[in-house]
Steps between C-alpha positions, in 0.01 A plus 500: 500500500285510228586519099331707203602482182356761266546470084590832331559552111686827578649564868663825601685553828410889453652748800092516585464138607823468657421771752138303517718198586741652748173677704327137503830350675430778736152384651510296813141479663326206617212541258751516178646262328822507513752530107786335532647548150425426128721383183466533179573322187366556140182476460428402862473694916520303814383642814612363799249603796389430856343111501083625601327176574125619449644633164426806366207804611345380257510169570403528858207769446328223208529208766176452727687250716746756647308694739621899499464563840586814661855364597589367186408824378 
C-alpha cells in the first residue's frame, strides 16, 4: 500500500468529488492503480493506493534503465 499526504488551506468534500471518489473505487484493471480510500483532517488528505514498485508513469517513462518493451507496455 502506498501513502500520500496532500496539504490543503481550504478542503471541501463537495457532492462533485465524492462521486469522483466513489467512480475511482470502481476501477479494477491491471494497468490501474488501484484507491483504496482517503481521510481527511484539517488542513491535510491521505490517499491510500495500490503499492506500484517502478513508481509512478512518470517515474518509469524518465528512467533509461527500465526498458519499455512491448510487454511491459
Amino acid at each position: 500500500m502506498a501513502i500520500r499526504k496532500y496539504k490543503h488551506k481550504h478542503f471541501q468534500l463537495t457532492r462533485r468529488v465524492r462521486e469522483q471518489v466513489r467512480l475511482v473505487r470502481t476501477f479494477n484493471h491491471s494497468n490501474v492503480c488501484k484507491f483504496f480510500g482517503a481521510s481527511l483532517s484539517t488542513h491535510e488528505v491521505t490517499v491510500y493506493m495500490e503499492y506500484m514498485p517502478k513508481g509512478s508513469l512518470r517515474d518509469v517513462l524518465q528512467n533509461d534503465k527500465i526498458p519499455i518493451t512491448w510487454p511491459f507496455r
